[in-house]
C-alpha positions as CSV (number, residue, x, y, z in Angstrom):
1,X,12.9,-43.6,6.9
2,X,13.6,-43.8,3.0
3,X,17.5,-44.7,3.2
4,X,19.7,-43.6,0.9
5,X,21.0,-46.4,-0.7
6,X,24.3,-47.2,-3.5
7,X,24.7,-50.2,-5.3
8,X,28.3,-51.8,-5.9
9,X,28.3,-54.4,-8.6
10,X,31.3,-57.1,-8.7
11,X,30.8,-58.6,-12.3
12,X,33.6,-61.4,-11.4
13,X,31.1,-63.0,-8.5
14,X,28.0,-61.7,-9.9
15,X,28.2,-59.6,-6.0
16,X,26.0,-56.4,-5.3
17,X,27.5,-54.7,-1.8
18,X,25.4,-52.2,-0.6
19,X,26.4,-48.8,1.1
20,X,23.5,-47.3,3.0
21,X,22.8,-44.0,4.4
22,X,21.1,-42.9,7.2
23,X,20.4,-40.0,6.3
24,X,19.8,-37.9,9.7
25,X,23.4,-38.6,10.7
26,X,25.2,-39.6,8.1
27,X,26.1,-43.0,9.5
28,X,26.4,-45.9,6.8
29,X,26.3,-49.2,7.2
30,X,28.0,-51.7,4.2
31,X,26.4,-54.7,3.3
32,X,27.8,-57.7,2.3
33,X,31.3,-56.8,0.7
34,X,33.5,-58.4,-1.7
35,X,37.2,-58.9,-1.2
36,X,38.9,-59.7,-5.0
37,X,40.4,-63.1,-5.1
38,X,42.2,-64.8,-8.2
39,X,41.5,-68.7,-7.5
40,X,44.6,-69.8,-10.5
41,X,47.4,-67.5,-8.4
42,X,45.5,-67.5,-5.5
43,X,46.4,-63.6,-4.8
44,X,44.1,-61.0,-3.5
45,X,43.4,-57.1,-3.8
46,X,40.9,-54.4,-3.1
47,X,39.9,-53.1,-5.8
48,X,36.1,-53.3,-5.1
49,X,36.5,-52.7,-1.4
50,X,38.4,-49.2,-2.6
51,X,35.6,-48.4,-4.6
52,X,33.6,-48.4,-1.6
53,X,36.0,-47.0,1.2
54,X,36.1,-43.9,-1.5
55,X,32.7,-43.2,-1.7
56,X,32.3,-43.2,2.1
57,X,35.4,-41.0,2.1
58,X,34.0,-38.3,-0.6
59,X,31.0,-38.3,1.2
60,X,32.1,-38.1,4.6
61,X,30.1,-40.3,6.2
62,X,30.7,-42.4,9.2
63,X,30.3,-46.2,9.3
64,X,28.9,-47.7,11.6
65,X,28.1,-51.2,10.4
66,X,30.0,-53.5,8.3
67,X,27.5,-56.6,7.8
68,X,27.1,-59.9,6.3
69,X,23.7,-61.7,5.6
70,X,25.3,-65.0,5.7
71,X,28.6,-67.2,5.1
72,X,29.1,-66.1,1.6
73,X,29.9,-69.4,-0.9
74,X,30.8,-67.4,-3.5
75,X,33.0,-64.6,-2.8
76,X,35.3,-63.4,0.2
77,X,34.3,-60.7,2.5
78,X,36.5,-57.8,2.8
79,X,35.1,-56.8,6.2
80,X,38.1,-56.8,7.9
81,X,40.1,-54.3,5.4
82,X,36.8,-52.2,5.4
83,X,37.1,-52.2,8.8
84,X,40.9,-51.3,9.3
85,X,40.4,-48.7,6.7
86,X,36.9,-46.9,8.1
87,X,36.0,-47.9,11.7
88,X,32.6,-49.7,12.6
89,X,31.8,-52.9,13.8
90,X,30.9,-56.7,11.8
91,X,27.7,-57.9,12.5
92,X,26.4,-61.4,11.3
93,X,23.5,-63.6,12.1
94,X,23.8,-65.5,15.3
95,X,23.0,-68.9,13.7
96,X,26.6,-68.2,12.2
97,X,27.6,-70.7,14.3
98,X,25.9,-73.9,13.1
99,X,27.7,-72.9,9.5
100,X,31.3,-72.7,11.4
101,X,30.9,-75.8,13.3
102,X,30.0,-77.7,9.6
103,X,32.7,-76.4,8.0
104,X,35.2,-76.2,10.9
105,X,34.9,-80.3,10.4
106,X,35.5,-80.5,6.7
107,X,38.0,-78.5,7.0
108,X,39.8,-80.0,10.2
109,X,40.5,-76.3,11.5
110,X,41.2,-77.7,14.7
111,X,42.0,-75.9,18.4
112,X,43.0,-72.4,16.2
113,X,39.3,-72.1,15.3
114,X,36.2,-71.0,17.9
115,X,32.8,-72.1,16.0
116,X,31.2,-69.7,18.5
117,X,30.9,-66.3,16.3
118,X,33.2,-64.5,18.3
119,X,35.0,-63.2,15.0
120,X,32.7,-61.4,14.2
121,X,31.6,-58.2,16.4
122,X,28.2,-58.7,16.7
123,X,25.3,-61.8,16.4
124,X,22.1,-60.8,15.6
125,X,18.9,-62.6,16.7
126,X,15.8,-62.5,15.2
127,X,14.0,-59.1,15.4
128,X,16.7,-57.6,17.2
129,X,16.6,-54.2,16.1
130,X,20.3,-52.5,16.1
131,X,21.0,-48.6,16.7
132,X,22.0,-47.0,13.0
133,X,22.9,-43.0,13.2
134,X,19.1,-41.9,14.1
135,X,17.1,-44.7,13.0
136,X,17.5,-48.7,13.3
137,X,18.4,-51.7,11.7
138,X,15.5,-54.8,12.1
139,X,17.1,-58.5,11.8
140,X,15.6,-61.1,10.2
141,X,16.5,-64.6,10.3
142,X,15.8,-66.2,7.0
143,X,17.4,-69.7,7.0
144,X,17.0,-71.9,4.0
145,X,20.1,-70.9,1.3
146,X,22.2,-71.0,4.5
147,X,20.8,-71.9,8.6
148,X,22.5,-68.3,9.0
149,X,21.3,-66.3,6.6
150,X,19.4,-62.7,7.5
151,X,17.7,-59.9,6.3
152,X,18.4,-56.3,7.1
153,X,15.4,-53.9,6.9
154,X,16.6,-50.2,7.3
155,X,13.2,-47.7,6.7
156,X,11.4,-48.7,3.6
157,X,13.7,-51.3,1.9
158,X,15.2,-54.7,3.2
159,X,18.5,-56.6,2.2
160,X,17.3,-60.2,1.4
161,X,21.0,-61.4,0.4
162,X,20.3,-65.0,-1.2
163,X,17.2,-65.1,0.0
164,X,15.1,-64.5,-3.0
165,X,16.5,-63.6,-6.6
166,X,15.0,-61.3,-9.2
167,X,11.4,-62.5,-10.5
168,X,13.5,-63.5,-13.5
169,X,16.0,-65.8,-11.6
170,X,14.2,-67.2,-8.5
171,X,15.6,-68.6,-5.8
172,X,19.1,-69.9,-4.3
173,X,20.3,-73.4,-3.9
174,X,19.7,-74.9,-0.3
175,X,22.0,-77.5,-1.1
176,X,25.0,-76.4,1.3
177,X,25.5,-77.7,5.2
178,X,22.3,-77.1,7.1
179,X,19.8,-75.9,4.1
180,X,16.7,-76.3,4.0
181,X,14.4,-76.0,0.9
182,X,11.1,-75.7,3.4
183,X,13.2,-73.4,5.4
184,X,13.5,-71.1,2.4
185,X,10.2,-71.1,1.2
186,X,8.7,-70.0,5.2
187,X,11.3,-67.6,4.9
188,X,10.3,-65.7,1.7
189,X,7.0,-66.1,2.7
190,X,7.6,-63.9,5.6
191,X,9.2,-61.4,3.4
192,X,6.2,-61.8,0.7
193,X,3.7,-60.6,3.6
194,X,5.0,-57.0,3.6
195,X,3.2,-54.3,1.8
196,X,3.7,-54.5,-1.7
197,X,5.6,-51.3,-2.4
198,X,8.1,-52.2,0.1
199,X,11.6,-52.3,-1.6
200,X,14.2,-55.8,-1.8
201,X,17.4,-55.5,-2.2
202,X,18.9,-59.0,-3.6
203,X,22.3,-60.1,-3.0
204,X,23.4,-61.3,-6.7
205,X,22.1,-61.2,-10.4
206,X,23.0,-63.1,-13.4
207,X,21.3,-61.6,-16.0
208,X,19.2,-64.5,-17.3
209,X,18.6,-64.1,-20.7
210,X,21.1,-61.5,-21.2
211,X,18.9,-58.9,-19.8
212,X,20.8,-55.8,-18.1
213,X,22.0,-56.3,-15.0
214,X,19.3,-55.6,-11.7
215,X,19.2,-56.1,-8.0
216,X,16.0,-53.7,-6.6
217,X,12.6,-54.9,-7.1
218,X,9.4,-55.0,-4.4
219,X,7.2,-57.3,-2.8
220,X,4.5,-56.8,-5.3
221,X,7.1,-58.0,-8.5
222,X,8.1,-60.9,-6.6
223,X,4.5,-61.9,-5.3
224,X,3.3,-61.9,-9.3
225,X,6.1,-62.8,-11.4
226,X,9.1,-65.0,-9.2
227,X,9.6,-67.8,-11.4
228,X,10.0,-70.0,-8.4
229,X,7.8,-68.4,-5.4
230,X,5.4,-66.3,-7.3
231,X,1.8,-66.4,-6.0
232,X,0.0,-69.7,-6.3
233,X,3.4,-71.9,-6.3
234,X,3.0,-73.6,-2.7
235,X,5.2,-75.3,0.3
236,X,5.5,-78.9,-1.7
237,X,5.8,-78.0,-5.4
238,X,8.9,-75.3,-4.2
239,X,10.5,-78.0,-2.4
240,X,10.2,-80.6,-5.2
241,X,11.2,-78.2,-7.4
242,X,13.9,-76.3,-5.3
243,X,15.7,-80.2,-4.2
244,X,15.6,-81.7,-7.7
245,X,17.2,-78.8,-9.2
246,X,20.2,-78.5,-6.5
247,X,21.0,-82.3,-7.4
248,X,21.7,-81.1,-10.9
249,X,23.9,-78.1,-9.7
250,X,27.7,-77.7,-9.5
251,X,29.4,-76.4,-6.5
252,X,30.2,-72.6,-6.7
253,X,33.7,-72.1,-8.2
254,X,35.0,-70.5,-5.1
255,X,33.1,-72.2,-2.2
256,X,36.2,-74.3,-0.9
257,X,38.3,-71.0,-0.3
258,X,35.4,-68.6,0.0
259,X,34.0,-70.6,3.1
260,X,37.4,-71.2,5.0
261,X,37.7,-67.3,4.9
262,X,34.2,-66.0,5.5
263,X,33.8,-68.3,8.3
264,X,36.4,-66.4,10.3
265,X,34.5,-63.2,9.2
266,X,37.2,-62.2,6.6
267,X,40.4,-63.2,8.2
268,X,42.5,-65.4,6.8
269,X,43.9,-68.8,8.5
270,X,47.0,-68.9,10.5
271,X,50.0,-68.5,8.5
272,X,51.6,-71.7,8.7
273,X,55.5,-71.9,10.1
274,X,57.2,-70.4,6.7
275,X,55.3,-67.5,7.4
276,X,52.9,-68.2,4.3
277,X,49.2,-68.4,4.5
278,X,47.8,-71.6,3.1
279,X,43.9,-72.6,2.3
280,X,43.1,-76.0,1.9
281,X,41.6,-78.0,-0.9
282,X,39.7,-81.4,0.9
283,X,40.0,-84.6,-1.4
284,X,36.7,-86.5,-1.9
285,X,35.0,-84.6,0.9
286,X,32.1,-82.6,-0.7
């Protein structure tokens, strides 16, 4: 199956969300969305979730799946307004739940919060394939960035989220609860043993260098020119390389509010007893 695939770019988190067609039914599945969030007034909209819910609506397709490929740092899912506004179900690795019971502590969340996935509709395992219109969705587990991150291979191309960058850009930090810089580097292996011509779908770009803007390249692109997994760069010298950068890093802008949200699969907290929903900022604790 060659899906038929649309790219949604968020320039404010640096975010591609993918809408995918399959194109015997016309079911679609939407890959990891982006809820707009302004951190100084701390108000939200959907203005790239609309983009999205209109596309599916012109189109008149049906969607099936509304998926994450791990607890985003750096931007808030709008699964649950895509959701309310177009059906389907959220689907998530199943490892979700080692990330919710790290941050369920540094945030304190307490007796409202299960760290057992259960906000989410669906946990994946690894090679679980899941029903999409006519064809299938195949899970990988790629832990490393996150313990939770996945893949999503649908026909020809697969969704590697922060897995691996453009050649141009690399790799992600492993830096956050329960990362792993060897984990990462058996992980894109795995995903490096495909045919060449198969098609990746990455998760962000930065446009190093001031190059346009790209998130589709292949296995053979990433196998000869990854600046940080490239062929001939092995286990140790990615790790050394991979750990000494993260110490140097800063922590995403929006982790601290991105994280309490996305680890309740796009809902917000519990409003506290004024009614108002609060997220909250931990002093010293990261």
């Amino acid at each position: 199956m060659k899906a038929e695939i649309t790219p949604f770019f968020d320039k404010r988190t640096f975010t591609i969300t993918y809408l995918v067609v399959e194109p015997g039914s016309r079911a679609c599945a939407i890959i990891d969305s982006v809820l707009d969030f302004d951190a100084k007034s701390g108000r939200t909209s959907t203005e790239c979730a609309d983009q999205v819910i209109a596309f599916v609506r012109e189109h008149s397709l049906e969607t099936q799946w509304i998926l994450e490929t791990h607890l985003h740092a750096d931007h808030i899912t709008a699964a649950p307004y895509l959701k309310d506004q177009l059906g389907g179900r959220t689907g998530i690795g199943a490892r979700i739940t080692v990330a919710q019971e790290a941050f369920a502590k540094l945030f304190n969340a307490g007796d409202e919060f299960d760290a057992d996935g259960s906000q989410f509709d669906s946990l994946f395992d690894d090679g679980q394939r899941v029903p999409f219109g006519n064809g299938e969705i195949e899970v990988w587990q790629t832990p490393g960035h996150t313990p939770a991150c996945v893949c999503y291979r649908i026909g020809d191309a697969i969704f590697v989220g922060d897995t691996i960058f453009m050649p141009d850009f690399g790799s992600a930090r492993c830096d956050f609860p329960g990362g792993s810089a060897a984990q990462l580097y058996e992980s894109v292996q795995r995903i490096l043993k495909l045919p060449a011509e198969t098609r990746l779908f990455v998760g962000h770009d930065y446009g190093p260098g001031g190059r346009a803007y790209a998130w589709e390249t292949t296995v053979a692109e990433q196998r000869a020119a990854n600046k940080h997994l490239r062929d001939g760069v092995d286990r140790a010298e990615f790790i050394g390389m991979r750990e000494t950068r993260d110490a140097e890093l800063d922590m995403p802008a929006l982790l601290l509010p991105a994280v309490q949200v996305n680890m309740r699969a796009g809902h917000m907290p519990p409003a506290d007893s004024n009614g108002t929903v609060y997220l909250k900022l931990p002093i010293n604790a990261v």
